[in-house]
Rosetta silent file (secondary structure, phi, psi, omega in degrees, C-alpha in Angstrom):
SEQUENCE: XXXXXXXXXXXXXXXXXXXXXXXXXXXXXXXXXXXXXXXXXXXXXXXXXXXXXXXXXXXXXXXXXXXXXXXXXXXXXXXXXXXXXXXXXXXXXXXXXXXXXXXXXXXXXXXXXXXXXXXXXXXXXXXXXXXXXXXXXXXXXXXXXXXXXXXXXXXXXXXXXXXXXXXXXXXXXXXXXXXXXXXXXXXXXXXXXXXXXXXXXXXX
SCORE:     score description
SCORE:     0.000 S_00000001
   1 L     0.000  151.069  176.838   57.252   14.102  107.141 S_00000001
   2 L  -102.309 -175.386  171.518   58.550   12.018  109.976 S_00000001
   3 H   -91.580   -9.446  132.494   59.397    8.770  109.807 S_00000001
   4 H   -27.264  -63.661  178.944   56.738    7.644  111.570 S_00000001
   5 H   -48.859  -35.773  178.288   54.199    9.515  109.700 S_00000001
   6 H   -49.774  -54.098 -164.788   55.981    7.764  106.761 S_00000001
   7 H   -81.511  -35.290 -166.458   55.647    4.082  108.276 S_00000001
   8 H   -87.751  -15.776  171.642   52.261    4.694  109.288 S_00000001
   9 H   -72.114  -36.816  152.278   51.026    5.747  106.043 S_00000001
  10 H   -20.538  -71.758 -178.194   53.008    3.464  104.635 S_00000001
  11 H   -52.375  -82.400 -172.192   50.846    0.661  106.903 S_00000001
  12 H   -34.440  -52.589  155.845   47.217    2.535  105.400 S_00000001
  13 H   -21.585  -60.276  174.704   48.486    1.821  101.823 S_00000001
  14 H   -64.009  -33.873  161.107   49.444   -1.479  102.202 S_00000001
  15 H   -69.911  -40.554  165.181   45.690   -2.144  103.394 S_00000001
  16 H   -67.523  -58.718  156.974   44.045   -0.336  100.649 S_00000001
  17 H    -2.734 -103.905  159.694   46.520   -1.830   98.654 S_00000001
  18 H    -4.547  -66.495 -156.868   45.327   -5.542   99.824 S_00000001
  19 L   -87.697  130.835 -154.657   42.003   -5.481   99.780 S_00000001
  20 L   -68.480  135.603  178.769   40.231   -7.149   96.954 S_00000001
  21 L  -162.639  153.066  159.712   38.594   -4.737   94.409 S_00000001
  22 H    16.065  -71.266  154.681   38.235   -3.907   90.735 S_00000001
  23 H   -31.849  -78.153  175.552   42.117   -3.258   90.520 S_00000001
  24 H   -30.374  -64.267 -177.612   42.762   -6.308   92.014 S_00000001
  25 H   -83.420  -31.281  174.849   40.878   -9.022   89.847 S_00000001
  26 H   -64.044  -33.898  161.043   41.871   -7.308   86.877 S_00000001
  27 H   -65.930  -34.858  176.452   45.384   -7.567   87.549 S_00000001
  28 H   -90.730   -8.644  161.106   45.184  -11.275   88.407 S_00000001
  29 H   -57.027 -101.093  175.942   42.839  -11.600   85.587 S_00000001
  30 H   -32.082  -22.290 -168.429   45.998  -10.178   83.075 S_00000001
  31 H  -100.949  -15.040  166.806   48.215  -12.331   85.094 S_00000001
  32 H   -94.065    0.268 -149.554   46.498  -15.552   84.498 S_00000001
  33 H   -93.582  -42.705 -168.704   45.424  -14.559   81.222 S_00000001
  34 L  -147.827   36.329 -177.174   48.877  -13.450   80.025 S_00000001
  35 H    50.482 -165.193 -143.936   51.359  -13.320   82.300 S_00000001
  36 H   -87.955  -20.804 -161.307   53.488  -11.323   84.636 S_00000001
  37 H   -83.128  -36.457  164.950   54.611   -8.717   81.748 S_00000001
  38 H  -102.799   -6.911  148.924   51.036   -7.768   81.086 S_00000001
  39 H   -99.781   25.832  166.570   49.590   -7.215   84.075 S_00000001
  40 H   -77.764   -9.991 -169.281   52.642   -4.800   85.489 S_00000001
  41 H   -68.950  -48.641 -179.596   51.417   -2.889   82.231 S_00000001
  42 H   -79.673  -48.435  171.292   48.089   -2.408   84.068 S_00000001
  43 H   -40.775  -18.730 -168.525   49.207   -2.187   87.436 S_00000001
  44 H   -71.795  -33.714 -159.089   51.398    0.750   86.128 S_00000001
  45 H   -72.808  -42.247  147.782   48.297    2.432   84.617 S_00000001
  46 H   -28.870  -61.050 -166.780   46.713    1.765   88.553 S_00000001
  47 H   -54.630  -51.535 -164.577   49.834    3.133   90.028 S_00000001
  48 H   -81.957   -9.308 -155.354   49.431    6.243   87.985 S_00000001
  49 H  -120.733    0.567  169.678   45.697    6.679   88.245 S_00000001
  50 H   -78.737  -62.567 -174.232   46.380    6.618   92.208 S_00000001
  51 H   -38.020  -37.210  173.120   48.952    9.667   91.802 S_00000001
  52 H   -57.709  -69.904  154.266   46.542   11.383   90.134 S_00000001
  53 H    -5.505  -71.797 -134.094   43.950   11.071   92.952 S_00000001
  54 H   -87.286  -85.188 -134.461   46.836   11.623   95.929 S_00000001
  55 H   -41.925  -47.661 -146.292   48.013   15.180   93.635 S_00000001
  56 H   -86.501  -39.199  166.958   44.311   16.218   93.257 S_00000001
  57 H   -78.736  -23.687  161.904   43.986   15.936   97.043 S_00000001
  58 H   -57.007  -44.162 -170.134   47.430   17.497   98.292 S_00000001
  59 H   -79.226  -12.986  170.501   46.540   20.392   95.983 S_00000001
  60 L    98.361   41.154 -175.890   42.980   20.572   97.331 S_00000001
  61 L   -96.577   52.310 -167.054   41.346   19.989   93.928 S_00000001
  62 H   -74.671  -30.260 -157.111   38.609   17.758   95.466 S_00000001
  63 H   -88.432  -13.049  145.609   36.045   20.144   94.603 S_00000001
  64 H   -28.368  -72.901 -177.407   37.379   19.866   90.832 S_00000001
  65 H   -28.750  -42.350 -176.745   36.703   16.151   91.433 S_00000001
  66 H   -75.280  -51.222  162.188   33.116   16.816   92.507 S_00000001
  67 H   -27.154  -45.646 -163.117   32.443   19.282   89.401 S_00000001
  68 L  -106.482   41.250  153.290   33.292   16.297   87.308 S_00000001
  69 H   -37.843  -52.050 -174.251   31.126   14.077   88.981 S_00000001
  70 H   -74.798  -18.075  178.733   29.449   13.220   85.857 S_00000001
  71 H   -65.789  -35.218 -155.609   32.236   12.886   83.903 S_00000001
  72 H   -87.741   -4.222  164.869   33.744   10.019   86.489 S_00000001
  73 H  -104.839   -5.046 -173.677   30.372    8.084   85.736 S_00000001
  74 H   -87.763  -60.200  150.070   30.699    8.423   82.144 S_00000001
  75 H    -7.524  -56.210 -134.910   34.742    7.118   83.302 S_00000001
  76 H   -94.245  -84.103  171.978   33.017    4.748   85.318 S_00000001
  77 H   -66.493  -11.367  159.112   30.467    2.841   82.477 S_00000001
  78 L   -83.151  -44.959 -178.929   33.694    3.275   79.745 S_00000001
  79 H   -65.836  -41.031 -174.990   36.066    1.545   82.173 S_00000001
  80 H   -78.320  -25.746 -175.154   33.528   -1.094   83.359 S_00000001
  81 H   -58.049  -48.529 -179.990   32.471   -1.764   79.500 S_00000001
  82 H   -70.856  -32.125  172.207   36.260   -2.241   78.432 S_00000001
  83 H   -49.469  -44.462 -174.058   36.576   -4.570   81.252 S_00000001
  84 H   -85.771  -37.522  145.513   33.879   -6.722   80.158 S_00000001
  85 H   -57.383  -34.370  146.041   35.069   -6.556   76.875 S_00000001
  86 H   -45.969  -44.502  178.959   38.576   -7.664   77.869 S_00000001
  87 H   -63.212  -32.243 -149.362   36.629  -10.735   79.900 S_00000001
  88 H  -105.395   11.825  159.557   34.969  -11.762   77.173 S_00000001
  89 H   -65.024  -33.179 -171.405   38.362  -11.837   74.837 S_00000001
  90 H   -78.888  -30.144 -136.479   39.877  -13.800   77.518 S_00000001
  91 L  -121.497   15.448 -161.724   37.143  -16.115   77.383 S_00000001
  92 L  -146.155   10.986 -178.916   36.450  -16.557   73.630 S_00000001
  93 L   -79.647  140.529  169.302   40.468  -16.927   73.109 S_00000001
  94 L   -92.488  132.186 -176.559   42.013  -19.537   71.164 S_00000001
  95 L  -101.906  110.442 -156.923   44.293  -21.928   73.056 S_00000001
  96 L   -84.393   97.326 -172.992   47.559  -22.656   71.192 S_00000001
  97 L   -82.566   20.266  164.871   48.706  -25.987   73.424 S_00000001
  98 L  -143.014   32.821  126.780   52.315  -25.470   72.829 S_00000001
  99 L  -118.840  146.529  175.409   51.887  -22.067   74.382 S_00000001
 100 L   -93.547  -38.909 -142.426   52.431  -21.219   77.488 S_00000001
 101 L   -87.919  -11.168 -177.317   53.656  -17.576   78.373 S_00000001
 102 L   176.945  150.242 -153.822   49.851  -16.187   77.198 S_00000001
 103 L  -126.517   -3.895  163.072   46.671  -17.325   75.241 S_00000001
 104 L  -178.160   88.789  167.471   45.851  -13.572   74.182 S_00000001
 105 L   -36.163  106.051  175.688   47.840  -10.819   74.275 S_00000001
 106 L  -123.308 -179.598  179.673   47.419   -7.050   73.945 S_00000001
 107 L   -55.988  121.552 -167.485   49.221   -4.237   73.410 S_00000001
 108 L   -38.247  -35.553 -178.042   51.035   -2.852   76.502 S_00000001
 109 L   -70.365  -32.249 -162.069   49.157    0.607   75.718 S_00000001
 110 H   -96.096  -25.885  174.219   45.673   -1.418   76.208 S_00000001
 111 H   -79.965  -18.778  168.704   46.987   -2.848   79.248 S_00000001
 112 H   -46.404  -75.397 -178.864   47.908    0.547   80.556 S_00000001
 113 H   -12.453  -76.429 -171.179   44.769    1.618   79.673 S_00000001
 114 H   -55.107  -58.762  163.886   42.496   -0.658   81.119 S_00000001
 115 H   -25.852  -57.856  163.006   44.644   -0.051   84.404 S_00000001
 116 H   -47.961  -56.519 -172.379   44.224    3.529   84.096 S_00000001
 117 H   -91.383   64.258  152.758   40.488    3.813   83.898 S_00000001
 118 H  -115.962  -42.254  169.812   39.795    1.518   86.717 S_00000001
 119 H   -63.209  -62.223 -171.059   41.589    4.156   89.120 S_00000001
 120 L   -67.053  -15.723  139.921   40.090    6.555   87.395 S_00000001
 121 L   -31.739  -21.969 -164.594   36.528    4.852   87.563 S_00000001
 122 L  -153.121   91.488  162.754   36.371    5.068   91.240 S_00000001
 123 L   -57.616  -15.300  174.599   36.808    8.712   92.725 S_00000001
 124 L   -68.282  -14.467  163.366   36.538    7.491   96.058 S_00000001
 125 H   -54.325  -33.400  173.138   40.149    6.668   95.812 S_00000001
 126 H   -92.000   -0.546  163.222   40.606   10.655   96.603 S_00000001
 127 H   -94.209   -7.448  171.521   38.471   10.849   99.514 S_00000001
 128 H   -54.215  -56.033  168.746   40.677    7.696  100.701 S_00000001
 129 H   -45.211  -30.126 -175.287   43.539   10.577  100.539 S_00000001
 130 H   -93.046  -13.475  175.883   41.582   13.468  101.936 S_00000001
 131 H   -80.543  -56.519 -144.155   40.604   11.000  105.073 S_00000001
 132 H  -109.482  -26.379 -176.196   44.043   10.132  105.635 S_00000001
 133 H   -50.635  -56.504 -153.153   46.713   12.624  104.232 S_00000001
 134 H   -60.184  -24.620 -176.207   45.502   15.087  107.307 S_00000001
 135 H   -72.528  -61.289 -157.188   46.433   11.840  110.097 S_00000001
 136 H   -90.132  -16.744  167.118   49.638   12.003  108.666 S_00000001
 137 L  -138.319 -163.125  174.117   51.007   15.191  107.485 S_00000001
 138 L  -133.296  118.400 -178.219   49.164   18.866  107.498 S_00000001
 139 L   -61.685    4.611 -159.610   48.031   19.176  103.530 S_00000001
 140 L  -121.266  -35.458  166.170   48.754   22.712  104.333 S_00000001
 141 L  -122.691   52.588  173.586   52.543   22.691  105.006 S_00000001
 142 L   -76.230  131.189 -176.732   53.699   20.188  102.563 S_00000001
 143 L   -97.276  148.619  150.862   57.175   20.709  100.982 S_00000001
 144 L   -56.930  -19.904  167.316   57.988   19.263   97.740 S_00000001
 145 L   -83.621   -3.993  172.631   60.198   16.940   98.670 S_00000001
 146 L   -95.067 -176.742   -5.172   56.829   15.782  101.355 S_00000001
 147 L  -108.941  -62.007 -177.968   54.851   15.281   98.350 S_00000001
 148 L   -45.803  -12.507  176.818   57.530   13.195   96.284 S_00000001
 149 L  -119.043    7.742  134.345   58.162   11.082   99.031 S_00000001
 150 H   -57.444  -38.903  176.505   54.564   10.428   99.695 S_00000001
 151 H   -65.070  -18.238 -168.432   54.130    9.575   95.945 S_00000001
 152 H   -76.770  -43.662  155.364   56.891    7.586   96.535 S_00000001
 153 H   -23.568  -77.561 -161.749   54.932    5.437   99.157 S_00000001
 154 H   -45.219  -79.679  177.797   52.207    5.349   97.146 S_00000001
 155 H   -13.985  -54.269 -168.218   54.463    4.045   94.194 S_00000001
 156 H   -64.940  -80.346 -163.580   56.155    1.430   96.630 S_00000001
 157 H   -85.992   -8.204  176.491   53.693   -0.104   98.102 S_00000001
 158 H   -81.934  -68.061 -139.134   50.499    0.117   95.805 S_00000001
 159 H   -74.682  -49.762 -157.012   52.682   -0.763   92.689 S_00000001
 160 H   -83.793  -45.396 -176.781   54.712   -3.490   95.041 S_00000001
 161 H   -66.839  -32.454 -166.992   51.159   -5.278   96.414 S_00000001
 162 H   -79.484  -24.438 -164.307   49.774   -5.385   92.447 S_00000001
 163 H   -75.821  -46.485 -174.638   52.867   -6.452   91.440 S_00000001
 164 H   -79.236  -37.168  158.732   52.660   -9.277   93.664 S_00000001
 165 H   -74.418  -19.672 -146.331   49.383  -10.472   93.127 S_00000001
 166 H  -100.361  -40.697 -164.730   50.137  -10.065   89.525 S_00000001
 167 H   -79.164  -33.830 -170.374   53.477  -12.150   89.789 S_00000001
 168 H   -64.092  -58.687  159.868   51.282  -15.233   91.991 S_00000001
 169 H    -2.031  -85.345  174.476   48.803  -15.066   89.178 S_00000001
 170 H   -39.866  -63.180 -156.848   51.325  -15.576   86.543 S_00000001
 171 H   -35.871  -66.876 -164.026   53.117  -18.353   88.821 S_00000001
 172 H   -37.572  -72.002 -154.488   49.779  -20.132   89.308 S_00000001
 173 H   -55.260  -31.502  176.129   49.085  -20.168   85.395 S_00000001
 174 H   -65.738   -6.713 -176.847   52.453  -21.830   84.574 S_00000001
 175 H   -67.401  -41.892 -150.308   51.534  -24.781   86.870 S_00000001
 176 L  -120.347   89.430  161.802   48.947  -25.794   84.224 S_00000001
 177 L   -34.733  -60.703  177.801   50.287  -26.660   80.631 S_00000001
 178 L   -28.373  173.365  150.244   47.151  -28.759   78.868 S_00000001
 179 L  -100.070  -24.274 -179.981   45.217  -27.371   76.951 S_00000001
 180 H   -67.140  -26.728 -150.159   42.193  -28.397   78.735 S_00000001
 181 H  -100.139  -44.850 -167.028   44.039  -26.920   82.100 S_00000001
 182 H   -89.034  -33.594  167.526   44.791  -23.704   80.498 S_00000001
 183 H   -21.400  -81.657 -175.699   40.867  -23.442   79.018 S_00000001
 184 H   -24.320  -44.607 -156.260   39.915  -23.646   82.771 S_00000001
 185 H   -86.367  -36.305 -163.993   42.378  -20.967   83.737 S_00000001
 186 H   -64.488  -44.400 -172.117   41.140  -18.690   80.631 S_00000001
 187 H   -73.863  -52.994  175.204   37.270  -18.938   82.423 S_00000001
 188 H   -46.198  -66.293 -174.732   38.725  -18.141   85.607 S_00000001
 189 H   -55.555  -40.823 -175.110   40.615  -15.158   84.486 S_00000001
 190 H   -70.327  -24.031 -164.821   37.971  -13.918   81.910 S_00000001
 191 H   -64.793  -32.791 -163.045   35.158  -14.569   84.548 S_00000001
 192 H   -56.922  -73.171 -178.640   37.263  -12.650   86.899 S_00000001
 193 H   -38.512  -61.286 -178.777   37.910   -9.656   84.199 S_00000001
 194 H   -59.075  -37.191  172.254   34.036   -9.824   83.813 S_00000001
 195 H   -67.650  -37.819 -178.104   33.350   -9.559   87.917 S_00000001
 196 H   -64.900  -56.500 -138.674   35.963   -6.443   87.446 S_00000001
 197 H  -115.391   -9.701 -154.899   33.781   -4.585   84.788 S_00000001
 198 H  -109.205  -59.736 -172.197   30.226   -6.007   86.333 S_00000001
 199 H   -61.901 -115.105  179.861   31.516   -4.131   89.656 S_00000001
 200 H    -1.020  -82.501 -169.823   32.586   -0.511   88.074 S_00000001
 201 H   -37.892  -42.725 -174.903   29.383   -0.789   86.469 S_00000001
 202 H   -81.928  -25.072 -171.830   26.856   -1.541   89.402 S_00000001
 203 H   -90.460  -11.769 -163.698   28.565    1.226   91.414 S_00000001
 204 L   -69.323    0.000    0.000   28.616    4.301   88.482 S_00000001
């Protein structure tokens, strides 16, 4: 790759990245919900459920992808279910007014989770790759060190945008102490969580 091909792919990332989706409110969801430490758990589980995607289209396994169509709707209605179940934890949480850092707390593994099947909910993340790889390199004479530094983009800048919505999130929720103040923020985040798992669903 050159480094142009780098920076401009770079640039396409950072726009898929951005733009609000599933991923998105669920991460700011965990970040108002619980802070910045539990939604990097689910952005990582994003991060990684991207890689997969970018792998399965460098190697050409699209047409895997399509074979398992049905499985990615069965993916699809598990991921949006757990979502909605997350929402409605956040939203049914008890608030402890001499805490701050989180008002309900899971396991790092659950936050992974829930990250994970959100990428993996929405296969259209690998035709984002199979649209785009080909502007920037030729999928055909890719080195290994071209794939590892493409993942590395991907890493960088998907991982660096969730991360950042993830960290404002958090910010925001430390602003508001009460208890009445963090109630409010718990309906935002669970409704949010719930909009996350309402979406995956209407599309499977």
């Amino acid at each position: 790759m050159t480094l142009y091909s780098m920076l401009a792919f770079a640039g396409a990332m950072f726009l898929l990245a951005i733009t609000p989706g599933p991923g998105v409110f669920a991460t700011i969801s965990r970040g108002l919900a619980s802070g910045f430490n539990n939604a990097a758990f689910v952005v990582l589980g994003i991060v990684l459920g991207d890689i997969i995607f970018l792998l399965l289209a460098i190697f050409g396994l699209s047409a895997i992808a399509s074979v398992l169509g049905d499985f990615f709707i069965i993916v699809k209605y598990l991921g949006g279910a757990y979502l909605l179940y997350l929402g409605y934890k956040i939203l049914t949480s008890k608030i402890d007014e001499t805490k701050v850092d989180g008002v309900y707390e899971l396991s790092w593994k659950k936050n992974f989770l829930a990250g994970l099947l959100i990428t993996l909910a929405n296969p259209k993340v690998i035709l984002f790759y199979l649209g785009f790889l080909p502007t920037f390199v030729n999928l055909q004479t890719l080195t290994v060190i071209d794939i590892i530094i493409i993942s590395t983009i991907v890493t960088i800048v998907l991982g660096g945008v969730m991360l950042g919505y993830a960290y404002s999130a958090s910010g925001a929720k430390k602003l508001f102490k009460s208890k009445s103040a963090k109630r409010k923020m718990n309906v935002v985040a669970g409704t949010t969580m719930l909009s996350a798992g309402g979406v995956l669903i209407a599309k499977a």
